[in-house]
C-alpha positions as CSV (number, residue, x, y, z in Angstrom):
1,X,93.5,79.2,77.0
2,X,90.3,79.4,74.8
3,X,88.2,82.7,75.0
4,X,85.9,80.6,76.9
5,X,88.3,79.5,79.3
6,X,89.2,83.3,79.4
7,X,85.9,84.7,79.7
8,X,85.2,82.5,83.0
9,X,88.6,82.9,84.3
10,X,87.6,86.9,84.2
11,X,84.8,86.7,85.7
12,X,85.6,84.6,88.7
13,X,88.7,87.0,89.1
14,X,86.0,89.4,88.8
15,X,84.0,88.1,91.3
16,X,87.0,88.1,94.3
17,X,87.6,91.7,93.5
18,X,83.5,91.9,94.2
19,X,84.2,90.0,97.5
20,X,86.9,91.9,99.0
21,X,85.8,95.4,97.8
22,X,82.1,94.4,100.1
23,X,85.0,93.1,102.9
24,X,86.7,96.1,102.4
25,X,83.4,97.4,103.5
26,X,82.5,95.5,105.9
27,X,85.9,97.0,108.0
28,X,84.6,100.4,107.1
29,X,81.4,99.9,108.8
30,X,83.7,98.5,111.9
31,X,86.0,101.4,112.2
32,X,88.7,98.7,111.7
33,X,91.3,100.6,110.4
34,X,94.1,97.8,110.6
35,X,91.5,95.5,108.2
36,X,90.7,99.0,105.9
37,X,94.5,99.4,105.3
38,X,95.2,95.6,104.9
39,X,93.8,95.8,102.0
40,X,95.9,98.1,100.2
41,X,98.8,97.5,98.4
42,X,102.0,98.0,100.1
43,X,102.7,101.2,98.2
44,X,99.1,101.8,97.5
45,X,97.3,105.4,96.7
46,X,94.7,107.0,98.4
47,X,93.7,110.1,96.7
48,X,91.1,111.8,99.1
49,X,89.5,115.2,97.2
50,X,91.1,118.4,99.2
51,X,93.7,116.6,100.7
52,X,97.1,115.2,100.0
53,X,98.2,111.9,98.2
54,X,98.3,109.1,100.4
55,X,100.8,106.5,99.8
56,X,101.6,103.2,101.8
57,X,100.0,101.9,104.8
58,X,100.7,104.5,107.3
59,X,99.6,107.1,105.3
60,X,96.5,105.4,104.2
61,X,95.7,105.1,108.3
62,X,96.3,108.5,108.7
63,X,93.4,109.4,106.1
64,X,91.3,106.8,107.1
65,X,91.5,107.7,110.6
66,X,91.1,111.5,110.1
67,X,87.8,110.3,108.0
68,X,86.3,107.8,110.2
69,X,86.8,110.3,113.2
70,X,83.5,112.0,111.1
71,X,80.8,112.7,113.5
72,X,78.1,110.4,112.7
73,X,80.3,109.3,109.3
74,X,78.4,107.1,107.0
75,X,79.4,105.6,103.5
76,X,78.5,103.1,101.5
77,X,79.6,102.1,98.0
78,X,78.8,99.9,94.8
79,X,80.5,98.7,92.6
80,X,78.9,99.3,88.3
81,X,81.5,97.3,87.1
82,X,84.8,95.2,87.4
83,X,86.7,94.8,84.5
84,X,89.8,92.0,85.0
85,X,93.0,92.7,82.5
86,X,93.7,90.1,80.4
87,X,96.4,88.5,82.5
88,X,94.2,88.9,85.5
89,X,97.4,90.8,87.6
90,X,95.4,93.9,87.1
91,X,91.4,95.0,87.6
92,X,89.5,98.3,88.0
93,X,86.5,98.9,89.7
94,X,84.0,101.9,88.8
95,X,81.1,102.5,90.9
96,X,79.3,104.9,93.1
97,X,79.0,105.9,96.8
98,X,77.1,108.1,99.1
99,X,78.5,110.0,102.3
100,X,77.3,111.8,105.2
101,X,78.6,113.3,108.2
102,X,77.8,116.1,110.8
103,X,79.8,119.4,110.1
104,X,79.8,122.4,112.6
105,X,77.2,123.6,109.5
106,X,74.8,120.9,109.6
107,X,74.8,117.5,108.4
108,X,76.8,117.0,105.2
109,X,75.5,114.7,102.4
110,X,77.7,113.6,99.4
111,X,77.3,111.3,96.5
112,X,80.1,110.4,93.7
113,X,82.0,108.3,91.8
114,X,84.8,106.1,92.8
115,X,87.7,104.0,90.8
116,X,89.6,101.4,93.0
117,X,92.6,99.7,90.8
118,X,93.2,96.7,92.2
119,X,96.7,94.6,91.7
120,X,97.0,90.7,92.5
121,X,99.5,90.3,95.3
122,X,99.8,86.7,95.6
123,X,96.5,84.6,95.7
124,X,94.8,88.0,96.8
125,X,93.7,91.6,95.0
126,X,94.9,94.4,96.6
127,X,94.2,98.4,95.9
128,X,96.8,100.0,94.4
129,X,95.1,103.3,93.9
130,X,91.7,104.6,95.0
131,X,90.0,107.8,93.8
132,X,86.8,109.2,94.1
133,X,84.6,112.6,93.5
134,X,81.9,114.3,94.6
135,X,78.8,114.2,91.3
136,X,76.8,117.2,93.6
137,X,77.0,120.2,92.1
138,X,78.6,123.0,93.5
């Protein structure tokens, strides 16, 4: 394959990992959790700040649940950048998000930095680990 060939190979992988991390999303904003944990992995990660490492889909549920049970929870991301390994099995997403929900102390605002590796599983991109951190300063 030329570098060419390559370069637009990478970005139209890019691209799908684009689509299904605004899908991915799109469940959020529904509460969906059988949609939100569809798109990990089988034996995908989810490493929540304060809280144990998640692994596989029941697991993953289990935080997503205990999150979106948030009074008046809302997050959004963005992804900065998608970067597609050369065999285009592998990707990694970097961006940024914002978070707020009601706490007995008030209403809780947040605003970090994420990274979502994604694997191809099949024709589709899958997370198989996703991270983030809070930027506010403690």
């Amino acid at each position: 394959m030329t570098s060419t060939a390559q370069s637009r190979a990478s970005d139209t992988e890019a691209g799908s990992v684009r689509t299904a991390s605004a899908r991915w999303l799109a469940a959020v904003d529904a509460r969906d959790i059988m949609s939100i944990t569809a798109v990990y992995a089988d034996d995908g990660v989810f490493l929540v700040p304060n809280a144990p490492l998640a692994r596989g889909h029941e697991q993953v549920a289990s935080v997503w649940t205990q999150l979106l049970s948030a009074p008046n929870l809302s997050l959004v991301w963005a992804p900065e950048s998608v970067e597609v390994a050369q065999l285009a099995d592998l990707a990694y997403e970097v961006g940024t998000y914002q978070l707020g929900l009601d706490a007995p102390s008030g209403r809780v605002e947040d605003h970090g930095k994420y990274v979502v590796v994604w694997r191809k599983v099949g024709a589709d991109w899958r997370v198989a680990a996703d991270i983030f951190n809070t930027s506010r300063q403690l």
